[in-house]
C-alpha positions as CSV (number, residue, x, y, z in Angstrom):
1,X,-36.2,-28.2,24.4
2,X,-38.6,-29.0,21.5
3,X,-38.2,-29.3,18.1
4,X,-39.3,-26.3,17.0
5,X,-37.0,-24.7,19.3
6,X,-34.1,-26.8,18.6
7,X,-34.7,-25.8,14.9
8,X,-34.8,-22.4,15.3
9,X,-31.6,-22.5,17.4
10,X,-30.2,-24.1,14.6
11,X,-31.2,-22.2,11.8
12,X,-30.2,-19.1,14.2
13,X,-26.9,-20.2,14.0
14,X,-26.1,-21.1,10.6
15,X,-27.9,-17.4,10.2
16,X,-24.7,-16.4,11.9
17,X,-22.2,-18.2,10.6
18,X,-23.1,-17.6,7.1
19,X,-22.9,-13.7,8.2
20,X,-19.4,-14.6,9.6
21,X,-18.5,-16.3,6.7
22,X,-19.3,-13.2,4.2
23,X,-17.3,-11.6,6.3
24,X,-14.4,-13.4,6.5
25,X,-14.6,-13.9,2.6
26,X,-14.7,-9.6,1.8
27,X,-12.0,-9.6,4.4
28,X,-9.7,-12.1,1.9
29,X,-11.2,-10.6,-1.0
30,X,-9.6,-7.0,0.1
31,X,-6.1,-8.1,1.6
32,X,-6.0,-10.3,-2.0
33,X,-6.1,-6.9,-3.5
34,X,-4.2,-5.2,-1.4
35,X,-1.3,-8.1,-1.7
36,X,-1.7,-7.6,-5.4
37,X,-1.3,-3.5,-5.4
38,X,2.0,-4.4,-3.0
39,X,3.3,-6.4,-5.0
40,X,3.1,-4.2,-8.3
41,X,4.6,-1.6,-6.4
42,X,7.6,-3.6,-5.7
43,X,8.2,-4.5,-8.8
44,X,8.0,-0.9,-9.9
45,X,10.6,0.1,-7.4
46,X,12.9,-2.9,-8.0
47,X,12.6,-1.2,-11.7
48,X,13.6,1.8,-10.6
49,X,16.4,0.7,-8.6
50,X,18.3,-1.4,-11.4
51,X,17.5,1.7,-13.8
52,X,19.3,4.2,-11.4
53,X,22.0,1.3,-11.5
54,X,22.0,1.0,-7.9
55,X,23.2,-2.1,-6.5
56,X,21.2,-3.0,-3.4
57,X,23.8,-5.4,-2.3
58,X,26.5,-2.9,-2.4
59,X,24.8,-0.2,0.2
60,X,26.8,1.0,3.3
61,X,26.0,-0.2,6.6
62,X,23.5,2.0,8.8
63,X,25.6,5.0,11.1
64,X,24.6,2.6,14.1
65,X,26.9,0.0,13.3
C-alpha cells in the first residue's frame, strides 16, 4: 500500500468517524432534552400530589398482594 493510499484510507476514516461522532453528539443533545422535559414533568406532578394532600407513602397495597 502506498502513501497516497494509506492517506486516503486514513482520511476516509476520520471522514467517518467525525460523521459518527455528529451523530452520537445530536443523539445526547436530544435525550438531554428529553431528560430535562421529564424531569419538569415530575416536578409538576409531585406538585400536584402534595396540593391534593395525598401522601404517597400512605397508599394501599396493589389487589395482588
Amino acid at each position: 500500500m502506498s502513501v497516497d493510499e494509506q492517506l486516503a484510507e486514513l482520511e476516509t476514516r476520520v471522514a467517518f468517524q467525525e460523521d459518527a461522532i455528529d451523530k452520537l453528539s445530536e443523539v445526547v443533545a436530544r435525550q438531554e432534552r428529553d431528560i430535562e422535559r421529564l424531569t419538569r414533568m415530575v416536578q409538576i406532578l409531585n406538585s400536584e400530589i402534595k396540593e391534593a394532600g395525598i401522601d404517597p407513602d400512605d397508599q394501599a397495597p396493589p389487589p395482588h398482594y
